[in-house]
N, C-alpha and C positions, 0 to 999 in steps of 0.2 A: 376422751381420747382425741389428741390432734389431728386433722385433717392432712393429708398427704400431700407433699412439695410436689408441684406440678414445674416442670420446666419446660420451659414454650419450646416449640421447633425452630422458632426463626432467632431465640438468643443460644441454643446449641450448637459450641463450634464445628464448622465440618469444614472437610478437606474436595477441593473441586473434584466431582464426580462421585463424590461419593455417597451411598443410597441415607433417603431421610429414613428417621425411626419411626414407627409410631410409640403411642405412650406407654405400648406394653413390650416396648422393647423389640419388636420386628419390622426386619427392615421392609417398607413395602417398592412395591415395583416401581426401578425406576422409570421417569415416562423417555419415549423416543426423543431423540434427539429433532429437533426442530431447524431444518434448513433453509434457508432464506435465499432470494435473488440476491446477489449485491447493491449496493444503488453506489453506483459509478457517475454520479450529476450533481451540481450544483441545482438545488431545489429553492423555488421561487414562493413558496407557500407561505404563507406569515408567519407560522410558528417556527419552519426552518429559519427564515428571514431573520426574526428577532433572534432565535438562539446563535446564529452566526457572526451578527453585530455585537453580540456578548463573548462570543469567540474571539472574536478580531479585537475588543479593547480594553477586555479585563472588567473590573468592576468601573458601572457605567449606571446612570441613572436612565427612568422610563423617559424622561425628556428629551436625554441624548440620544437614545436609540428613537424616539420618535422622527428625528432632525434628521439625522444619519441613513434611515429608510423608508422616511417617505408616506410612512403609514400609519393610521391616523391614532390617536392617545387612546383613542374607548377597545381597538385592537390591540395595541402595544400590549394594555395594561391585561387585555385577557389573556392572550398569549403569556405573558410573564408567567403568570398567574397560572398558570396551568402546567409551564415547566418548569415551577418552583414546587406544585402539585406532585409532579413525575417524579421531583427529587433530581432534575439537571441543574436547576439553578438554585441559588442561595440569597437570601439578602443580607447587606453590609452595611447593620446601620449602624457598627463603629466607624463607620467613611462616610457619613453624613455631613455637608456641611454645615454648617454651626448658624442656628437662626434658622434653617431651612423648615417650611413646615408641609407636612403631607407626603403620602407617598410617593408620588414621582420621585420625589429630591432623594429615597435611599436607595443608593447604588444595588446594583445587584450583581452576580458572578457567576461562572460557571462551578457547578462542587467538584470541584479537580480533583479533590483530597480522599475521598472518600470513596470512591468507584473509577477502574479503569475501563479497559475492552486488553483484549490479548490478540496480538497479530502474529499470525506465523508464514513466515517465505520457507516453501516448500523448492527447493532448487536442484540444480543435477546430481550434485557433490555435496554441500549444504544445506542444511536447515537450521533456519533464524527464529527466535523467539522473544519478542515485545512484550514488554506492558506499556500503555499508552490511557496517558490523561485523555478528560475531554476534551482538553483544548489541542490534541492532535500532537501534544509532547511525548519522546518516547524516555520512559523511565527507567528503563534498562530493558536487557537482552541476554538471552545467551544463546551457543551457536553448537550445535552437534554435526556429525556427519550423518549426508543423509543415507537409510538405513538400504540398502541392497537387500534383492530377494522376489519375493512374490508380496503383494502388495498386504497383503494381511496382515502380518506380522511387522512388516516395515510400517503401516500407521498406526500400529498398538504403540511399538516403541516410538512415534511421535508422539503420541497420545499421551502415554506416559511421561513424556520429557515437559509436554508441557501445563500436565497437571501437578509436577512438581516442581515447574518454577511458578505454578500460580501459585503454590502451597507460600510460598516468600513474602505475597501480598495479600495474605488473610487478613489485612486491619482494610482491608479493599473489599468493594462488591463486583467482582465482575462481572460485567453488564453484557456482554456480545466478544465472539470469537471469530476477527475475518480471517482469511487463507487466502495466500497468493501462490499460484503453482504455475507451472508453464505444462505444455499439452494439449489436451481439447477438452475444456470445463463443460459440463452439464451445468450450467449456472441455477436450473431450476431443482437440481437433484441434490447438485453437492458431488458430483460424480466425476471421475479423473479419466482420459486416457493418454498415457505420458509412454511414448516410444522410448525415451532414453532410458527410461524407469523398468520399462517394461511393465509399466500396469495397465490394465484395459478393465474400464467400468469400474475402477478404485472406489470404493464410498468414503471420500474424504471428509465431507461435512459430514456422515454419519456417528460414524467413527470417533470424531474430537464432539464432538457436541454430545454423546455420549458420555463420552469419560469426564469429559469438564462440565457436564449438565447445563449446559450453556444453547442459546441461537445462535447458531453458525451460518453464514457467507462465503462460498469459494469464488473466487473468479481469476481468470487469467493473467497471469503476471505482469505483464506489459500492460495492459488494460489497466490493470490497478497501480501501475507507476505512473500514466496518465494521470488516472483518477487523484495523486498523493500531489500532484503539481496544482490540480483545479482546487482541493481541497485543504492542503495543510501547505501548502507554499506562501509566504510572506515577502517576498520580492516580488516587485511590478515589473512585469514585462514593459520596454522601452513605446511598443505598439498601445500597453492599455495606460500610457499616463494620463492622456487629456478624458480618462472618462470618470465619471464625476464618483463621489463618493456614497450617496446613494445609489447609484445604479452599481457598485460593486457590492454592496451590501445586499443590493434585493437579487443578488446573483443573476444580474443579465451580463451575460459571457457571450459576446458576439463573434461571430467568425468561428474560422478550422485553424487545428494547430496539429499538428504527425508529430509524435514519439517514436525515437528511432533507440533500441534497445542491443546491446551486445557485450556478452560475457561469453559465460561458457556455452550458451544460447543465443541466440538473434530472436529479434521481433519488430513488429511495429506496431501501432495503434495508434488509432484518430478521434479527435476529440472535435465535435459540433455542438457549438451553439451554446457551451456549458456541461455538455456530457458526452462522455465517452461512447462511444459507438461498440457497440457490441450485436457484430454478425448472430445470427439465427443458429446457423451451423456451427457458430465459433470463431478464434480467430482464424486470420491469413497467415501466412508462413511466409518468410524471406527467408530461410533456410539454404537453400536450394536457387537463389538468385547466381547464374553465371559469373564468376569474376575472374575468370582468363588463368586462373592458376593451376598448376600437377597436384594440387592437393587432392588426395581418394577422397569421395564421401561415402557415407555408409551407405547410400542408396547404392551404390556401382558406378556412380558419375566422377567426373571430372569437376574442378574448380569450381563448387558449391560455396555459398558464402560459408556456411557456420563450420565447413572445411576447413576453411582458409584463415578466417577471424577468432574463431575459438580460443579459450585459454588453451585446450588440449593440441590444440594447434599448431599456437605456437612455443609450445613447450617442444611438442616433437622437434620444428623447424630448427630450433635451440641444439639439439641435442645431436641432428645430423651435421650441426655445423660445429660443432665439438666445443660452444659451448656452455654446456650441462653435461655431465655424465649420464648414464642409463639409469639412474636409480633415482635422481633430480627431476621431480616432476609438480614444482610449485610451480606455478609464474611469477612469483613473487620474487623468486630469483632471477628473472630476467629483469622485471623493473627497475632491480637490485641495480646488478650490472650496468646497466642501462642509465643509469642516474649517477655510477661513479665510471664511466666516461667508457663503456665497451661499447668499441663503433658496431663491432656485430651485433650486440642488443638491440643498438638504436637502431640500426640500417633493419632490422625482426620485426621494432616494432612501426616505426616508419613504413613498412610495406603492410601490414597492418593498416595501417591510417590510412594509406591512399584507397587499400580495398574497401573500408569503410566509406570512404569521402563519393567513392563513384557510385558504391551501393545506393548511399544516401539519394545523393541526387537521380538516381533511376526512378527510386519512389517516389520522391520529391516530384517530379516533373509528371507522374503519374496523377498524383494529387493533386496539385498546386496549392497546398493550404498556406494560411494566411503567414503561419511560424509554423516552425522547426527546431524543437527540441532534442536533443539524446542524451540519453543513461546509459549506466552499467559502468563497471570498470575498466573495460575497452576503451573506454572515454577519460575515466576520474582517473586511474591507477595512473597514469604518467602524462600529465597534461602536457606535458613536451612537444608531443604527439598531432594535439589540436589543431595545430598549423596547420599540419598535414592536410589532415580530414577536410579543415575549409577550404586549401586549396584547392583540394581533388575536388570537392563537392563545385565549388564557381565553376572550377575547370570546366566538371562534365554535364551541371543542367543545364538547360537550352529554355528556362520559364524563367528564373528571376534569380540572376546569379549575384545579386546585392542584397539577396536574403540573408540575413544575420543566423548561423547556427546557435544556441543558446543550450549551456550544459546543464542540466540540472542541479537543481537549489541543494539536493542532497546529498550530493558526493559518493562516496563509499557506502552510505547507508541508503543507499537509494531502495534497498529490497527492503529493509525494515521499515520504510515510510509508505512502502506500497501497500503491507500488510496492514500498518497501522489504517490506510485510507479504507481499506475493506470493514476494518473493525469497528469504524467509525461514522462508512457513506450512509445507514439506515438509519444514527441517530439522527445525522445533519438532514439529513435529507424529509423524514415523516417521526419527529423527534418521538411525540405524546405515544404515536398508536405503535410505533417502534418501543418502548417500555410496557405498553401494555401486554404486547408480545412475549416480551422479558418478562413479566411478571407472571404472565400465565404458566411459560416455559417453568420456575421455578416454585 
């Protein structure tokens, strides 16, 4: 009599989240979802070191990464050697040069191909969903409304959205799930409480790390758009040209830089030293910064910034100027407008941008960091606008009005590379024992 076909658990296909079998066919429990800090920093460790300089040049030999960071061949090659272990890196010895002998000389790569992470921007009105290589590329997306209601039911139905668009990259391992939300993160819980939302104590990481069996990261939206500039941005800032190519490799990030955020939300966030700052309590709010306007805010106040600047804003402001009808409530129709030559548009969004430019520079002058970045669509959706904002901004700081404002590297997908950056800051950052995590997790 034949012995009986055993099928392994790890070559049975399954769908994210869903319970493993045992051999007699019951499903057993699945375990807790696993929450993580985020790691919002350029990390200086060797093995982030090394896996970063494979980041940054593709397939590269142990020689060239010795040259490029500084750190010595008997490290390199352990390091390698241990995130080739993990399953992050690969070697390429069809990219060997010819005559070459020994291992230094075979290049080696990041496995792009074979495992991503999933980033989801959790937004007022939207929700974005990522897949993203390890090289911090976004492979695609897609975008639903985000769900109204009482929070339970509204992160099932994300939950679900994006356990079926992992279902798309099953020839994938998905490795870690970040979350970018706006609110006040519990970064140690995974925990939400979002006014707009109306959630309070949301269990956001619980929740998707659940249903996608995965290690989750949540952290603050703005924070994590920060974090998507230190980590997956490939333009050099004009301030970091003269610093040497090792020292950008071993991630020394010198100095402050402020991220100034505004969409349907405002924010800010600061970045020291190489890492994102992230308060105890959470972020700060510019919400509520005075900007001389009649706009209501929901507080009971007068001329609130995210009043005044919001999409929801100025879509009203549109609408009492006649024009948008009442039933018109994209802003994509003002940009519309706005670009085939309606002075009302522009004079909408131009007053827009001055509020922006003064905002800016209040923080600005608050802070004095080194640069000054901002995001969101307030910024990208009509860069017409730009002038504006820099003018207002020289106009009204009184610290260093020859500071260069600097838009973000990622335009209109600024939310989907912040996601990506949460999904991605605990490989970069503690690559090896950030897998072992993952592995235990699954």
């Amino acid at each position: 009599m034949s012995a009986p076909t055993v099928v392994s658990q790890s070559s049975a296909p399954r769908t994210p989240g869903s319970a493993a079998r045992s051999p007699y066919g019951r499903p057993h429990r699945p375990r807790p979802a696993r929450v993580v800090a985020p790691e919002l920093r350029v990390s200086d460790t060797p093995a982030a070191v090394v896996l970063r300089a494979v980041v940054q040049r593709g397939p590269v030999s142990r020689d060239v990464i010795v040259a490029a960071t500084g750190i010595s061949t008997a490290t390199v090659n352990r390091h390698v050697s241990a995130l080739i272990a993990a399953g992050l890196l690969r070697e390429r010895a069809d990219l060997s040069t010819s005559g070459a002998v020994g291992r230094p000389r075979v290049p080696v790569e990041v496995d792009h191909e074979g495992q991503c992470t999933l980033g989801v921007h959790i937004g007022a009105t939207t929700t974005r969903i990522v897949a993203v290589d390890l090289r911090g590329t976004v492979l695609g997306g897609v975008e639903i409304a985000t769900p109204s209601g009482p929070h339970a039911g509204a992160l099932r139905s994300i939950a679900e959205s994006a356990a079926s668009f992992a279902a798309r990259w099953h020839r994938r391992r998905i490795l870690f799930v970040g979350v970018a939300i706006g609110g006040r993160v519990n970064a140690q819980k995974g925990t939400v409480d979002h006014p707009r939302l109306a959630w309070s104590d949301a269990p956001v990481g619980a929740v998707l790390g659940e249903r996608l069996g995965a290690v989750v990261a949540v952290a603050p939206h703005v924070e994590a758009m920060a974090a998507s500039e230190l980590l997956l941005a490939t333009e050099t800032a004009p301030e970091d040209a003269g610093r040497s190519e090792a020292g950008r490799s071993a991630g020394r990030e010198p100095g402050t830089s402020l991220y100034f955020y505004a969409r349907e939300m405002t924010g800010v966030a600061l970045t020291i030293d190489g890492r994102v700052h992230t308060p105890a309590g959470g972020p700060g709010s510019i919400a509520h910064l005075p900007t001389g306007s009649d706009s209501v805010c929901d507080c009971g106040r007068t001329g609130c910034l995210e009043a005044t600047v919001s999409d929801r804003a100025v879509v009203a402001a549109a609408q009492r100027a006649g024009l948008l009808d009442e039933s018109e409530r994209s802003i994509a129709a003002v940009y519309l407008a706005a670009r085939t030559g309606s002075t009302v548009a522009q004079g909408l969004l131009n007053d827009r941008a001055d509020a922006l430019g003064r905002a800016l520079a209040l923080v600005h002058d608050v802070v004095n960091p080194d640069s000054v970045q901002v995001g969101g669509q307030a910024f990208t959706a009509y860069p017409a606008a730009m002038e504006r904002v820099e003018a207002a901004f020289e106009s009204f700081s009184s610290v260093a009005t020859s500071r260069r404002v600097r838009v973000t590297s990622f335009g209109k997908r600024v939310q989907d590379h912040a996601a990506a950056a949460v999904s991605l800051g605990s490989l970069y950052a503690d690559p090896v024992v950030t897998m072992r995590k993952i592995d235990a997790q699954r």
